[in-house]
C-alpha beads as a LAMMPS data file, in Angstrom:
LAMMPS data file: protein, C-alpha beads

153 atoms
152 bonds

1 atom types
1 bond types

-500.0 500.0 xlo xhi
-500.0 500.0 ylo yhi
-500.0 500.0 zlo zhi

Masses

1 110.0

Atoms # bond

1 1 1 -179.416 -165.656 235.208
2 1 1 -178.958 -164.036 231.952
3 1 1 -175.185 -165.242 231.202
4 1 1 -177.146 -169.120 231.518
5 1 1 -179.174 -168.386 229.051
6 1 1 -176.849 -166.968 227.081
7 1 1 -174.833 -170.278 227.131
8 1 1 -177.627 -172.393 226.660
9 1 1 -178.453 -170.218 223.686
10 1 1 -175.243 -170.525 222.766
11 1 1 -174.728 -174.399 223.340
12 1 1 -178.101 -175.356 221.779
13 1 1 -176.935 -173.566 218.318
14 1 1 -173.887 -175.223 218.092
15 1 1 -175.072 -178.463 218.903
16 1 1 -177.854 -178.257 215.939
17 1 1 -175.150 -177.080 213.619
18 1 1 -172.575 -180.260 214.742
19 1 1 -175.954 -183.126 214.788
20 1 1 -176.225 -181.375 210.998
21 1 1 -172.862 -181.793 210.287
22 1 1 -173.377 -185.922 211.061
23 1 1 -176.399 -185.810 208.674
24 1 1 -174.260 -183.784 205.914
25 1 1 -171.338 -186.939 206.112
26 1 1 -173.695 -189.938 206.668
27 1 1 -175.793 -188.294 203.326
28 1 1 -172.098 -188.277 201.301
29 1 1 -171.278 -191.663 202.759
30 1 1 -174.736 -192.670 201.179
31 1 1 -174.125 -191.503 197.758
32 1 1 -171.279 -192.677 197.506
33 1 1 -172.120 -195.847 197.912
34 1 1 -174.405 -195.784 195.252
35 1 1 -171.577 -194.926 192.879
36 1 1 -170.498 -197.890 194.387
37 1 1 -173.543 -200.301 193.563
38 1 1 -173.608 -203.693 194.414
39 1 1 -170.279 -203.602 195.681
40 1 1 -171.036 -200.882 198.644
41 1 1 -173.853 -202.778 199.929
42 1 1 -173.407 -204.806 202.949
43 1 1 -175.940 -206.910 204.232
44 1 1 -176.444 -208.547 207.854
45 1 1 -179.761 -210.379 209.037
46 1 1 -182.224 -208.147 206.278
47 1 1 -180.801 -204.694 206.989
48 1 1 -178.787 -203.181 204.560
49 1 1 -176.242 -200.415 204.915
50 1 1 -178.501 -198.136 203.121
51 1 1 -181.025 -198.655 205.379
52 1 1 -179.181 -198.101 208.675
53 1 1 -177.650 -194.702 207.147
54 1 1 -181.015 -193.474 206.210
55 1 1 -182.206 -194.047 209.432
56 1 1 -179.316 -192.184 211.330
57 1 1 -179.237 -189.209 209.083
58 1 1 -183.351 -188.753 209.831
59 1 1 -182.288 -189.225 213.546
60 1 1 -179.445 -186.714 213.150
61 1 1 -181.535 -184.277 211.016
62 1 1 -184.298 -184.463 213.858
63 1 1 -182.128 -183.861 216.655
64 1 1 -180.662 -180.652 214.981
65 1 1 -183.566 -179.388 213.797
66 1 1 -184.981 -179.878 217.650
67 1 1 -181.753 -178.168 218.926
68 1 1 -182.050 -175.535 216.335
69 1 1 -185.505 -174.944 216.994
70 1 1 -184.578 -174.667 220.696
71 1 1 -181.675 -172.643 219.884
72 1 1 -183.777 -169.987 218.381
73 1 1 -186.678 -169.886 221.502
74 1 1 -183.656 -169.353 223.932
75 1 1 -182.017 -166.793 222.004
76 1 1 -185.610 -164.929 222.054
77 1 1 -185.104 -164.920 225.658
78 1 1 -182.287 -164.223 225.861
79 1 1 -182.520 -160.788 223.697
80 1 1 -185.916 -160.383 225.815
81 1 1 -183.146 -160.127 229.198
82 1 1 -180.464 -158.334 227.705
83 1 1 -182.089 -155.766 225.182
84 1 1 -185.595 -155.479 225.947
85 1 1 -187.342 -157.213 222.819
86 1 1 -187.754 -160.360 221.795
87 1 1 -186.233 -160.599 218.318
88 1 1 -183.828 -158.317 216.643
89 1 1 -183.687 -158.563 212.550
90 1 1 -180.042 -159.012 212.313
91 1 1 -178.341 -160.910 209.650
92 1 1 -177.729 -164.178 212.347
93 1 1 -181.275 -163.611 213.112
94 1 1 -182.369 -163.852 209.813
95 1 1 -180.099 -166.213 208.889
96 1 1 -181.078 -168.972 211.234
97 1 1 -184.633 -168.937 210.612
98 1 1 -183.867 -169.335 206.854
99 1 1 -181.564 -172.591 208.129
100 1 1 -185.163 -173.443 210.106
101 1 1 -186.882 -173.736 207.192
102 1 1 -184.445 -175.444 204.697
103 1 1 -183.793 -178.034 207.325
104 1 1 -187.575 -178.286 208.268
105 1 1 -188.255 -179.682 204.931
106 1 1 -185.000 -181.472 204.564
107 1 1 -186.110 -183.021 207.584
108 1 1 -189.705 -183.752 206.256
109 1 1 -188.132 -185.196 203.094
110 1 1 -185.777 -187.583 205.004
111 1 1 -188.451 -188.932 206.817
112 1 1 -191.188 -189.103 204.448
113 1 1 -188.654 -191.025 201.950
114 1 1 -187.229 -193.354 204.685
115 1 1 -190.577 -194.399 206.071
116 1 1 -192.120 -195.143 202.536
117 1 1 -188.499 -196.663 201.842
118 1 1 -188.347 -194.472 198.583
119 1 1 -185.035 -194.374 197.519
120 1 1 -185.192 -191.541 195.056
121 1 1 -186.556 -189.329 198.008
122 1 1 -183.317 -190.886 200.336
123 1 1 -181.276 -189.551 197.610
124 1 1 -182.672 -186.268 197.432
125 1 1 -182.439 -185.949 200.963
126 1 1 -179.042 -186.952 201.152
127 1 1 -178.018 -184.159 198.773
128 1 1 -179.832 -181.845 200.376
129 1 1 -177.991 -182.465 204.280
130 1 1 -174.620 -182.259 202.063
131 1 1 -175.930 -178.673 199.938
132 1 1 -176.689 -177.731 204.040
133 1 1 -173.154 -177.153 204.668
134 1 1 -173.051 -174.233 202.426
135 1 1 -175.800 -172.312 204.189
136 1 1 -174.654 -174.012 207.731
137 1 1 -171.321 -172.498 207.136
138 1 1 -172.341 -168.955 205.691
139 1 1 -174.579 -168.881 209.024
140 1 1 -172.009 -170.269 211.360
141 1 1 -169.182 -167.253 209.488
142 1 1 -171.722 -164.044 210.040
143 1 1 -170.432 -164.609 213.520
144 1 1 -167.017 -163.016 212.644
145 1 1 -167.606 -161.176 209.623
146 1 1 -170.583 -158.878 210.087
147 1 1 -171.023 -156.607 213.480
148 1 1 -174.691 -157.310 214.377
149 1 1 -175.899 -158.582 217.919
150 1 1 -174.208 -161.527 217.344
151 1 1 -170.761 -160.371 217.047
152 1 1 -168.780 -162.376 219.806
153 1 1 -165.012 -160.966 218.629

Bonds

1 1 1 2
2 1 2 3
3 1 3 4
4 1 4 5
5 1 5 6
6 1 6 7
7 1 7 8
8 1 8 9
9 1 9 10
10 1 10 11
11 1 11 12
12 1 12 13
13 1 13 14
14 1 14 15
15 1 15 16
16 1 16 17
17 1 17 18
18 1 18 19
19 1 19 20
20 1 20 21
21 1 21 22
22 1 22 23
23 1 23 24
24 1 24 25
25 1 25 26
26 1 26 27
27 1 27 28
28 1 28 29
29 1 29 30
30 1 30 31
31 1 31 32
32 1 32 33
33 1 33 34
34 1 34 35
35 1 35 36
36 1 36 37
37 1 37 38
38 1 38 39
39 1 39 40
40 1 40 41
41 1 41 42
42 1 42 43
43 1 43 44
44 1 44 45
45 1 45 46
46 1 46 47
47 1 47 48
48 1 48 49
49 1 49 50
50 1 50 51
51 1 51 52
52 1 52 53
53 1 53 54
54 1 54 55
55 1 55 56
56 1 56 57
57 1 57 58
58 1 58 59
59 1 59 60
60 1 60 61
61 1 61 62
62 1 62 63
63 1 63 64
64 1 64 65
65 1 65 66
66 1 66 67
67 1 67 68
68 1 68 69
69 1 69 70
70 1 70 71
71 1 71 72
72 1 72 73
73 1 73 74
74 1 74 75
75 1 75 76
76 1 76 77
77 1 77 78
78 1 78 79
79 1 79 80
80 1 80 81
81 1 81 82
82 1 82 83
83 1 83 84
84 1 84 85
85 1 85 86
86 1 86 87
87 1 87 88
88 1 88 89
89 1 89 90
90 1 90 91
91 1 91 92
92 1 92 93
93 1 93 94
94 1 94 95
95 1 95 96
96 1 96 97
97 1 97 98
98 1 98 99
99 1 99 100
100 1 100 101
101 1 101 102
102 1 102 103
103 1 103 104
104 1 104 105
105 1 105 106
106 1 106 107
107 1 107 108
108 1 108 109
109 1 109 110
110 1 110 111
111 1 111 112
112 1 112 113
113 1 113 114
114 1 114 115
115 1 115 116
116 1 116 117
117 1 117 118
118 1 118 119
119 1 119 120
120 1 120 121
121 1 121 122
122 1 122 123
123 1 123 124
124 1 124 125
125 1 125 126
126 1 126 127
127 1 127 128
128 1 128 129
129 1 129 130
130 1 130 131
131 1 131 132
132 1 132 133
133 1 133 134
134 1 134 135
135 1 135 136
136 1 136 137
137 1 137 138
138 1 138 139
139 1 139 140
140 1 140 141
141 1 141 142
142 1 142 143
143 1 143 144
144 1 144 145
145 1 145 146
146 1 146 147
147 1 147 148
148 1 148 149
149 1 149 150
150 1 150 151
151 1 151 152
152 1 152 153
């Protein structure tokens, strides 16, 4: 029972970190287009390029933050079955609840902005999923580089 939990745990994380990944490119495909101006924009029966990108990169920031979110719960159970206690303040630990909250209001932003169709808010947003990398991939590296209860080597 435990090792399934375990690899949901496991599964769940990863999958939040790869649905951010999608959000982190579709943001840099959107700026860049706007370096592009008129010339990036493509335009087929009223929806614009823009438009569909801001749209996938809220779906993709939801979805990861969801998986994320779930990613955490199981790995409470999970420590609950192997160690006793529900939460251990290791540097993964602490880690991915700081990734919670930067991508709970990068989330919040995306939305808010592509709902009200407020393009200086899509821009922020975008730069925040591609500044997300940095602490996706500092998170993602404690893994290997610091012996905590997340040490898989």
């Amino acid at each position: 029972m435990v090792w399934k939990i375990c690899l949901t745990h496991a599964m769940l994380g990863v999958s939040g970190y790869v649905c951010f990944g999608i959000a982190a490119l579709s943001g840099g495909i959107y700026l860049g287009l706007q370096r592009l101006g008129d010339r990036g924009r493509m335009q087929q029966n009223g929806l614009t390029l823009e438009k569909i990108r801001s749209v996938l990169t809220c779906i993709y920031l939801t979805f990861g933050f969801l998986l994320l979110t779930a990613a955490i719960i199981s790995g409470s159970f999970k420590a609950r079955a192997l160690w006793g206690s529900n939460w251990f303040l290791d540097a993964k630990a602490m880690g991915s609840l700081a990734l919670w909250i930067y991508y709970l209001i990068t989330s919040l932003v995306a939305i808010i902005s592509t709902l009200k169709e407020n393009k200086r808010g899509i821009l922020l947003s975008s730069a925040l999923c591609m500044i997300g990398i940095v602490p996706l991939s500092l998170n993602f590296l404690i893994n290997y580089t610091i012996h905590s209860q997340h040490y898989y080597l």
